[in-house]
N, C-alpha and C positions, 0 to 999 in steps of 0.2 A: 823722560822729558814730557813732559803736561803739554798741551795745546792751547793754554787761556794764553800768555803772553803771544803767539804767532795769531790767535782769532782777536786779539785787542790790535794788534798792527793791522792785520785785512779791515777790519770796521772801520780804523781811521782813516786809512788808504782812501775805502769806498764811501765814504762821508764826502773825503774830501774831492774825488772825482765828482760823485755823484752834484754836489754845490757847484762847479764849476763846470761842470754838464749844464745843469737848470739856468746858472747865472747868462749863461752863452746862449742858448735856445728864448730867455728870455728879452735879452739885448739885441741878436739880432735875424734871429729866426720869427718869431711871433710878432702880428703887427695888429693895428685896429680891426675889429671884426666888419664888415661891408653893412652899409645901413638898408634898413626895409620900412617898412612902412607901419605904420600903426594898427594892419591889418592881422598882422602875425598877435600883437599884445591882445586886440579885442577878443579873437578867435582862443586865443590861451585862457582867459578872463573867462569868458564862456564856458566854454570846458569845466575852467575847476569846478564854477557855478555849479553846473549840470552832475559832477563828480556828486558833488555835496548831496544832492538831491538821490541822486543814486545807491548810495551808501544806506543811507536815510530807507529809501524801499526796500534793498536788499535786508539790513538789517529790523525791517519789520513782516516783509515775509520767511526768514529763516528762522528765526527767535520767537515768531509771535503765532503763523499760521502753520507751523510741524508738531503741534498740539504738545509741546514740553514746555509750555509757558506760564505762569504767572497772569492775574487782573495788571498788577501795577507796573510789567515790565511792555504791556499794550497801550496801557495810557502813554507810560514815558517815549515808547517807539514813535507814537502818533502825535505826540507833542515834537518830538526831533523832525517826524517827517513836515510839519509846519513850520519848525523854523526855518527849514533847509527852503521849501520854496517860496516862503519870503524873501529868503536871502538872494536865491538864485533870481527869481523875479522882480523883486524894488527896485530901483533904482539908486544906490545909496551917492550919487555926484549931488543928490541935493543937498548935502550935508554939507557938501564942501563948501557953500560960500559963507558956512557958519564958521569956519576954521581958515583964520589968515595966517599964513607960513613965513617967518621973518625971511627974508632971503641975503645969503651973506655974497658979497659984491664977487669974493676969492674963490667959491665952488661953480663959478663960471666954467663951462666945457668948451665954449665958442673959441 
């Protein structure tokens, strides 16, 4: 006797436990996450910034100053490392009053 027919019944079993497991923990275990303040986004926002910026260094001191480099892979490093702290430093909210967001009445959270 083979074992595919008795592993296609346990898969469907455990499918079907596992959906009504999730369904359950969904419905009435798990509820709204607890609200914080705008201070957690700003400080995450930052971060990446600073990430970008970082990246940017790391990958022009390991590529460019461990003497296995190329001229054009130094221009390009040193051009990434300028966009990055542009990026990380601008302020790009001035853009936003260039951009009006239709707002629809029904993706209300309130």
């Amino acid at each position: 006797m083979t074992l595919q027919p008795v592993i296609a019944i346990f898969a469907s079993v455990g499918l079907t436990l596992m959906f009504f497991t999730n369904k359950y923990r969904i419905l009435y275990r798990f509820k709204k996450p607890n609200f914080h303040s705008s201070a957690v986004n700003n400080m995450l926002s930052f971060i990446l910034k600073i990430a970008i910026v970082n990246f940017a260094i790391g990958q022009l001191y390991f590529i460019n100053f461990q003497a296995y480099s190329i001229q054009f892979n130094l221009i390009t490093n040193w051009i990434t490392l300028g966009l990055a702290v542009i990026f990380a430093l601008f302020p790009f909210r001035i853009f936003k009053r260039f951009y009006k967001q239709n707002r629809v009445i029904s993706m209300d959270y309130n």
